[in-house]
BAFILUM-953092 format. One record per residue (C-alpha): residue in three letters; x, y negated, z negated. Coordinates in steps of 0.25 Angstrom, whole numbers, padded with zeros to 4 digits, always signed. Example, Ala and Ser with C-alpha at 12.3 -4.5 7.8 and 13.67 -1.06 7.14 Angstrom:
2
ALA+0049+0018-0031 SER+0055+0004-0029 
END
This chain:
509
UNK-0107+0153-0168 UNK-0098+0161-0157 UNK-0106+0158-0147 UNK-0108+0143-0150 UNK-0091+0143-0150 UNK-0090+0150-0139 UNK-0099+0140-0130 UNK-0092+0127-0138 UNK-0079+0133-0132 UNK-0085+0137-0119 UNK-0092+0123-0116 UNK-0077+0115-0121 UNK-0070+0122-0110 UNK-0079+0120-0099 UNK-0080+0104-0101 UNK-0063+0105-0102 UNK-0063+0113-0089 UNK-0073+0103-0082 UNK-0067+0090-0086 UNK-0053+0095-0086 UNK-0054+0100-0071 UNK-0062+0086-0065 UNK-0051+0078-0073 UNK-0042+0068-0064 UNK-0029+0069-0065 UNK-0023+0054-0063 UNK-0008+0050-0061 UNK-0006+0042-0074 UNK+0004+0028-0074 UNK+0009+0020-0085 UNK+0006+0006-0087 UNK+0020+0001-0079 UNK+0017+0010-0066 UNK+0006+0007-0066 UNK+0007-0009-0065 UNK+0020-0006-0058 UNK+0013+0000-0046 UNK+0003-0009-0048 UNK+0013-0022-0045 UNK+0020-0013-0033 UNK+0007-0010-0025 UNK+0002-0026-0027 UNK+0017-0031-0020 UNK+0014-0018-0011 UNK+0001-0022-0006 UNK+0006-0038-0005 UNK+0016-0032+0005 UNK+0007-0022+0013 UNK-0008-0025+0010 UNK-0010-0010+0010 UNK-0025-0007+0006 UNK-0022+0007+0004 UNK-0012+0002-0006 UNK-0021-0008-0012 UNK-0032+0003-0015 UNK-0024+0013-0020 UNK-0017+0003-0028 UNK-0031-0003-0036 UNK-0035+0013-0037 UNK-0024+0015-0045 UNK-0027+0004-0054 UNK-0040+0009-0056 UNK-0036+0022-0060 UNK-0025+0018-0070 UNK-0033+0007-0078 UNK-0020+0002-0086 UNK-0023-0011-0094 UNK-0012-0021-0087 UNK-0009-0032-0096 UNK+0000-0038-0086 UNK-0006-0052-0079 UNK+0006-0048-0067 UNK-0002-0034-0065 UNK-0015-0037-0067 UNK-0016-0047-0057 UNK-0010-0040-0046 UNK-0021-0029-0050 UNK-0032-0040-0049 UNK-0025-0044-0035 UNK-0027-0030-0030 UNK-0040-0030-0035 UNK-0044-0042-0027 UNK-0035-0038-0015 UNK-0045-0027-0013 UNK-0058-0033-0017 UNK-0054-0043-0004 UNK-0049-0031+0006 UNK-0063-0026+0002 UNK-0071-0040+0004 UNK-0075-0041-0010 UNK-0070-0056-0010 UNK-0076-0061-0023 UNK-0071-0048-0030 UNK-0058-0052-0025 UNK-0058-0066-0029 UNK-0061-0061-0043 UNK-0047-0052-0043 UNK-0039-0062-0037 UNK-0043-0074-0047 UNK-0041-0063-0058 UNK-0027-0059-0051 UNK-0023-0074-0049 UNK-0027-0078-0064 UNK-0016-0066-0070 UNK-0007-0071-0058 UNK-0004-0084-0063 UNK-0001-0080-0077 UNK+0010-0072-0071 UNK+0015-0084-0061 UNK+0011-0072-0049 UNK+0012-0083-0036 UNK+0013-0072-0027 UNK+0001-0065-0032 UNK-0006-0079-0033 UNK-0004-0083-0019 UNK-0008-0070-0016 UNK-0020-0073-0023 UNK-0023-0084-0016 UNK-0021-0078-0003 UNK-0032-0067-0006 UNK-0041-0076-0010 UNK-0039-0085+0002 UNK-0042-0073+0011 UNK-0054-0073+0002 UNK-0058-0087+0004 UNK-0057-0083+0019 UNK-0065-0071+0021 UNK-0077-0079+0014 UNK-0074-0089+0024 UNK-0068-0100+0014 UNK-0057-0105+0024 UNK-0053-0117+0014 UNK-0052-0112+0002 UNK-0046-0100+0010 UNK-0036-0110+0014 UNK-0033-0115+0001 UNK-0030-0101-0006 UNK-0020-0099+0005 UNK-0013-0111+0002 UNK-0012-0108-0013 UNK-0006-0095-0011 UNK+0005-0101-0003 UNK+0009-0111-0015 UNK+0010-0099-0022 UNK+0018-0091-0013 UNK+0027-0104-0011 UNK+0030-0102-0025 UNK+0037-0088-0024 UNK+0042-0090-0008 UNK+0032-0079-0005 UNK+0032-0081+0011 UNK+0026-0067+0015 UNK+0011-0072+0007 UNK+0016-0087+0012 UNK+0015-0081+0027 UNK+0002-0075+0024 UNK-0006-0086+0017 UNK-0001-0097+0028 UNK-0005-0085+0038 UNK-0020-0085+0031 UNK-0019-0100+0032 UNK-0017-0100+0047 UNK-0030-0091+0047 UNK-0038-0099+0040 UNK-0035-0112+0046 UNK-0036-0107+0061 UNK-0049-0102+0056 UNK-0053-0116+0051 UNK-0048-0122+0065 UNK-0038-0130+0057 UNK-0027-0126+0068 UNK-0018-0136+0064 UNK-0017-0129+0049 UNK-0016-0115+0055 UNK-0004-0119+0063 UNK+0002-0125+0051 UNK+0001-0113+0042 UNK+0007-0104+0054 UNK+0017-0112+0057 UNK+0020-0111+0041 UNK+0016-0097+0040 UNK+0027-0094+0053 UNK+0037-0102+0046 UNK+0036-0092+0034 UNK+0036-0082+0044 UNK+0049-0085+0049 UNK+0054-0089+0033 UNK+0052-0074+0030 UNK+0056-0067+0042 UNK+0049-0054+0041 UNK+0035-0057+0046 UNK+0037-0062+0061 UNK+0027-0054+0064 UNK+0017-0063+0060 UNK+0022-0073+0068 UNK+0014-0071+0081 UNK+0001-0074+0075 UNK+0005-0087+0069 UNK+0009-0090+0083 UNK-0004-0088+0089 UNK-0012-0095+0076 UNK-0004-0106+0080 UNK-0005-0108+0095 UNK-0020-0104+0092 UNK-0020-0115+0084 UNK-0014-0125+0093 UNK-0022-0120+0103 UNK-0033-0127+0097 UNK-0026-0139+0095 UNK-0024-0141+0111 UNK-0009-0140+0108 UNK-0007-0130+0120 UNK+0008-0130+0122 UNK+0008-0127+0106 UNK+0000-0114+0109 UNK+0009-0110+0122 UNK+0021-0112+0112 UNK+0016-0103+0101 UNK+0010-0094+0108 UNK+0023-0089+0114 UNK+0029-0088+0100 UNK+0017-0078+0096 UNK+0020-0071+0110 UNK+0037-0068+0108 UNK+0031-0061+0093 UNK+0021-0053+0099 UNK+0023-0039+0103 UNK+0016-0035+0116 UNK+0010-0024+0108 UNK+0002-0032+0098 UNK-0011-0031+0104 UNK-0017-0040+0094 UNK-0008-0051+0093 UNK-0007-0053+0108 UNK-0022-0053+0109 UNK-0021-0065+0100 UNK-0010-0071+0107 UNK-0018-0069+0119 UNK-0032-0075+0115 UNK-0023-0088+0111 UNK-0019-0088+0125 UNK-0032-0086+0131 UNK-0036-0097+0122 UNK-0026-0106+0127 UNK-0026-0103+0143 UNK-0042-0108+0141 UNK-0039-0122+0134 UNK-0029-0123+0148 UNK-0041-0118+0154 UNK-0032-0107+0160 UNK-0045-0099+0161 UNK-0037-0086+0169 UNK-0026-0086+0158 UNK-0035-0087+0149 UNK-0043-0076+0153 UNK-0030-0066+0153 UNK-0027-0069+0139 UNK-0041-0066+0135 UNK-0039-0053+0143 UNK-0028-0051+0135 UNK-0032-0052+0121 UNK-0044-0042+0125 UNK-0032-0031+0129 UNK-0025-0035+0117 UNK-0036-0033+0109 UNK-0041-0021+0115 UNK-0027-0016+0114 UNK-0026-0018+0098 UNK-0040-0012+0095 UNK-0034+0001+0102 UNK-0022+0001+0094 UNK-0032-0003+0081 UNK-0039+0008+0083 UNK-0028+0019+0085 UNK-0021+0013+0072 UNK-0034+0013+0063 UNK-0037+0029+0071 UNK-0023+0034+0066 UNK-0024+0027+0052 UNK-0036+0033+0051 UNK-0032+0045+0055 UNK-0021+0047+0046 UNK-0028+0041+0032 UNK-0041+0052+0036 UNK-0028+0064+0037 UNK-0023+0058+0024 UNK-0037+0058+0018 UNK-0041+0069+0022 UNK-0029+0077+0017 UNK-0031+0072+0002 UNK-0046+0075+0002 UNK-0044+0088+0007 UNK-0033+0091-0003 UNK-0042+0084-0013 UNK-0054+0093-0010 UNK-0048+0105-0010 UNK-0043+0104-0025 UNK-0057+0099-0029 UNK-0064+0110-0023 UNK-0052+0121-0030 UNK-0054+0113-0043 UNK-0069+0114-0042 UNK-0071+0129-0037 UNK-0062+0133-0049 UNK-0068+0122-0060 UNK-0083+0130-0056 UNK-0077+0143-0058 UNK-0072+0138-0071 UNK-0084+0133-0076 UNK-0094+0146-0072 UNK-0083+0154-0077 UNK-0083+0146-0091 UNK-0100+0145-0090 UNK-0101+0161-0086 UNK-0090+0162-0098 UNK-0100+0153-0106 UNK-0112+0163-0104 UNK-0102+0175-0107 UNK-0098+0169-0120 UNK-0113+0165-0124 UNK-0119+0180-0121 UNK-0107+0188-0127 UNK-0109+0179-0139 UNK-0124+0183-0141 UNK-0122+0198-0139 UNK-0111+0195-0149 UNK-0122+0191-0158 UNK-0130+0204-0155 UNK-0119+0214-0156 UNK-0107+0210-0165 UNK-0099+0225-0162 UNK-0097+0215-0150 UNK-0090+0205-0155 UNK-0075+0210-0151 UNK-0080+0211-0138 UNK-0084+0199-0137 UNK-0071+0191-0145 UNK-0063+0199-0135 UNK-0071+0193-0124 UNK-0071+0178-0129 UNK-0057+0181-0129 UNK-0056+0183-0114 UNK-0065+0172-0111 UNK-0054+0164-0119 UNK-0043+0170-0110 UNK-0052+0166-0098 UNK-0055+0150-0101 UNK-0040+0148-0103 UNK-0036+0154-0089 UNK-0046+0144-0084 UNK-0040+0133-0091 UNK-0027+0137-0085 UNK-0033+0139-0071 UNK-0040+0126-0071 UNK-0027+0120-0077 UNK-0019+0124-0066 UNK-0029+0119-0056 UNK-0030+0105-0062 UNK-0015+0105-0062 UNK-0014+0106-0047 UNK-0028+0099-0044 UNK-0017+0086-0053 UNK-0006+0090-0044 UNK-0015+0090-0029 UNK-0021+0076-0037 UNK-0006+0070-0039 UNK-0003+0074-0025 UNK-0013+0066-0019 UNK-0010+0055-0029 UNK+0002+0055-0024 UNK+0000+0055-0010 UNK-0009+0041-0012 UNK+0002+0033-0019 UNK+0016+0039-0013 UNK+0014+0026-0002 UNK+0016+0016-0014 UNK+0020+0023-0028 UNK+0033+0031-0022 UNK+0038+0019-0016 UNK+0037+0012-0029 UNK+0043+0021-0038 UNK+0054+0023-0028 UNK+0057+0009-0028 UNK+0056+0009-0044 UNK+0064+0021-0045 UNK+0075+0015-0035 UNK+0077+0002-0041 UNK+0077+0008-0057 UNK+0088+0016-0052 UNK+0096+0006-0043 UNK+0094-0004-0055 UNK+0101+0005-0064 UNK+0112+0009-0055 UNK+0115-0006-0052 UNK+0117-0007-0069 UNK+0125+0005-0069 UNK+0132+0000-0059 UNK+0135-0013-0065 UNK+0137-0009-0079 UNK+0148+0000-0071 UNK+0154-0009-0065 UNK+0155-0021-0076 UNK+0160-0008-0085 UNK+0173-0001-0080 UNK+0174+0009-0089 UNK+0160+0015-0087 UNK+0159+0029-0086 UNK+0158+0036-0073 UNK+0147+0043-0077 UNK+0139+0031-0077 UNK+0144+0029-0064 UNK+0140+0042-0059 UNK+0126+0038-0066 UNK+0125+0026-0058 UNK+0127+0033-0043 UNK+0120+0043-0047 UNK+0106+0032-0048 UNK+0111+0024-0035 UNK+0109+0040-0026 UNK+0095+0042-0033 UNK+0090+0028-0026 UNK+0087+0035-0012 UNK+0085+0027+0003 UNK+0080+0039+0008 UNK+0068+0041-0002 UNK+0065+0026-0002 UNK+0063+0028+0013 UNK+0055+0039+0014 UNK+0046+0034+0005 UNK+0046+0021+0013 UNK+0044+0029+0026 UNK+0033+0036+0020 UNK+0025+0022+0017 UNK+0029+0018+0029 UNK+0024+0027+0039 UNK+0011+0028+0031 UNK+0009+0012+0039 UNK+0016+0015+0051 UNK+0017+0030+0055 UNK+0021+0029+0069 UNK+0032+0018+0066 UNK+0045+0028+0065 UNK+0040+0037+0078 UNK+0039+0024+0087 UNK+0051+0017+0081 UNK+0060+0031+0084 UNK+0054+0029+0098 UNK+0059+0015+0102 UNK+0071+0017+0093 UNK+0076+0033+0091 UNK+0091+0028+0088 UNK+0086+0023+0074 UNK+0093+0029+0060 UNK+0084+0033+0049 UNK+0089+0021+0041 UNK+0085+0010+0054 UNK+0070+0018+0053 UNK+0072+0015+0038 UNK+0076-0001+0040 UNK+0063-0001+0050 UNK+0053+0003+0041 UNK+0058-0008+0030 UNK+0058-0018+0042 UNK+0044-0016+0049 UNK+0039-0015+0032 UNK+0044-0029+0032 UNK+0054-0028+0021 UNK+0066-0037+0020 UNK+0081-0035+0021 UNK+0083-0037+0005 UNK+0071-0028+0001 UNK+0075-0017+0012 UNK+0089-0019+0006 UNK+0085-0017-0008 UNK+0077-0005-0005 UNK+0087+0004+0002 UNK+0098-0002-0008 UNK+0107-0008+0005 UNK+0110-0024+0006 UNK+0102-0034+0014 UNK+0112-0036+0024 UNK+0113-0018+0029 UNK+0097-0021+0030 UNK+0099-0032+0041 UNK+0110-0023+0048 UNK+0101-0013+0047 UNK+0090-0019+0054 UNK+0099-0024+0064 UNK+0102-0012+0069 UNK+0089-0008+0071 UNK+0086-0019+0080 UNK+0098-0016+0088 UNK+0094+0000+0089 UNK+0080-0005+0093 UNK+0085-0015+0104 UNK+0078-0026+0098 UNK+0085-0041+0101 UNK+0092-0047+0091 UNK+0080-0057+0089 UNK+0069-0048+0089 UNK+0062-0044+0078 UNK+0064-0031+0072 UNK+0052-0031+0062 UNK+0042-0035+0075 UNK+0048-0022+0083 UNK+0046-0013+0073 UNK+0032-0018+0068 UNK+0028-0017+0084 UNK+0032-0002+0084 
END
């Protein structure tokens, strides 16, 4: 019977020690984070278009299965769903996610994510070579945007609609919805940069109409907003030109513009190539980092998790033949009580040891864990945390102010939450996202301007990320109006002309 316990035991502790050291540790979230983070990383990806975002995005969904009863939630999960389905050319998985996601979105009156909706599937309708219904999904997710004055996905859909018409040589059509997609354009004043395409498309496209001094005139308007650097708009720019000389059957002009979109070409393959090489170069470091750190716990854990189960199984054997020699002689049996005993002191030394490596195999785990979401987690409880506390400063404030004899100590309260909202920590989580895209921007701009403040470099980044003067003004808590002084200086410290456009310069940089 002693023996049958002591095996019972012995056997009970092994299978604890074997599942408790393999077990994952996951970083739990409650119901409202979780569809918290879920909304922010949808408008985060609308903005950016971040694969790595969108991937890291549905992982997470998949690892915390929450039951979202929610039609405004579900339907932005469906979206993503079928956003990547299309990334990976899965197109008829993709339609079923977005018919899904559209079917919740109208129940919540979701235009924007209805246009957006129809937009995708257009793409669809384009890669499986559909052009008119690809037309016709483009113009329903316009009515939508219409509804909510959405321009920014207005600009894009009558963009996809110059496309497809120029593809179906209906040129008069693609220099309509240019022409409208450059009057957006100009409505919302932060995407100019788009403009030079347009420009082309359309003197491309009156080119095929014979209307020649139509495609002189736009022409030149694409040329005045195309930096001499851009390899690959000039090339197009170029084979327009080329185009034109040879309907003028200005064969030698005609031969230099072709000469020149092949240096253009050759000269934006190169810069490609040295982009993707240092983007590749600096995701293999990161990777490689992780799973070194990564295999390094596992082997630990393991070497440590073998010794721990031979010394159980040598353990096991001990137990088993002290036992039948207890059977055979009983003057033994204090002996062996006293050795049981030991054993007992031993298994609970290896409980703590393996205890203490599973703590710190969790707190390497949560490290890394950490490392994969800071780009879009810290910046959203930053932003949570800042505008909790400047929300309840603004009601102290006015329950203050309407109340004269409140007491200083709810005064002193109230200042005390204004200096916890910090710029600085906003920025440096900003700057860290930032350079993550462009990690050369901040040495190249010191270069053609060294006299710029730590606060210009600070207007810079919220200018080249495209954000406007009201959003940049309710992020650093200043008014619109110090955000147009702001970026006035600027322009003046980096010689630029009072009608040149700062976003352009520093997006050329």
């Amino acid at each position: 019977m002693k023996m049958h316990k002591s095996l019972y035991f012995f056997t009970v502790y092994l299978f604890f020690c074997v599942n408790f050291s393999l077990a994952q540790n996951q970083e739990k979230y409650d119901i409202e984070n979780y569809k918290k983070l879920i909304v922010y990383n949808y408008y985060l990806f609308q903005k950016t278009e971040d694969l790595r975002l969108l991937s890291k995005t549905l992982r997470f969904i998949k690892l915390n299965k929450f039951v979202v009863k929610e039609d405004t939630i579900q339907s932005k999960i469906y979206y993503l769903k079928g956003i990547n389905n299309l990334f990976l050319k899965r197109y008829d998985k993709a339609e079923y996610f977005f018919l899904k996601s559209f079917e919740l979105a109208q129940k919540s009156n979701d235009y924007l994510l209805m246009g957006t909706i129809y937009n995708s599937r257009g793409v669809i309708m384009g890669e499986k070579k559909y052009a008119k219904a690809e037309e016709e999904l483009y113009k329903k997710a316009i009515v939508y945007y219409k509804q909510i004055n959405e321009l920014t996905q207005q600009i894009d859909s009558y963009y996809n609609l110059t496309i497809n018409s120029a593809a179906r040589k209906k040129w008069k059509n693609s220099i309509e919805y240019a022409e409208k997609c450059i009057e957006l354009i100009h409505e919302e004043k932060h995407r100019t940069d788009g403009l030079k395409r347009l420009y082309i498309f359309i003197a491309d496209g009156y080119l095929e109409l014979k209307q020649y001094e139509k495609v002189i005139e736009n022409l030149k308007i694409a040329e005045k907003y195309i930096s001499p650097t851009d390899s690959y708009e000039n090339s197009l720019l170029n084979k327009v030109y080329a185009k034109y000389y040879e309907s003028q059957k200005n064969y030698l002009e005609a031969l230099k513009s072709y000469k020149k979109v092949s240096v253009n070409l050759e000269e934006n393959n190169t810069k490609k190539e040295e982009e993707l090489k240092n983007s590749f170069v600096r995701e293999l470091e990161l990777e490689n980092k992780l799973v070194n750190d990564r295999d390094a716990t596992i082997k630990s854990k393991n070497k440590l998790l073998i010794l721990s189960i031979t010394t159980i199984i040598l353990l096991i054997v001990f137990s088993i033949v002290t036992v039948s020699f207890a059977k055979k002689n009983q003057s033994k049996k204090n002996e062996i009580l006293k050795l049981n005993s030991n054993l007992k002191s031993l298994i609970d030394s290896l409980k703590e040891k393996n205890k203490d490596l599973d703590n710190k195999k969790i707190e390497i785990e949560n490290l890394l864990n950490l490392n994969e979401q800071t780009l879009f987690s810290k910046v959203l409880k930053i932003s949570t945390y800042t505008d909790s506390i400047r929300k309840i400063s603004e009601d102290i404030e006015s329950y203050t102010n309407n109340n004269p004899k409140a007491s200083s100590y709810l005064i002193k309260i109230g200042n005390k939450l204004n200096s916890l909202i910090s710029e600085d920590e906003l920025w440096e989580d900003f700057k860290i996202q930032f350079e993550k895209i462009r990690p050369d921007f901040f040495n190249k701009l010191k270069e053609v301007a060294p006299n710029l403040s730590v606060n210009d470099l600070k207007h810079c980044t919220y200018i080249i990320s495209n954000l406007k003067s009201k959003e940049v003004a309710q992020l650093i808590n200043v008014s619109p109006r110090s955000v147009e002084t702001a970026r006035y200086r600027i322009k003046k410290k980096v010689g630029l002309a009072k009608d040149e456009n700062l976003y352009n310069y520093l997006s050329n940089l």
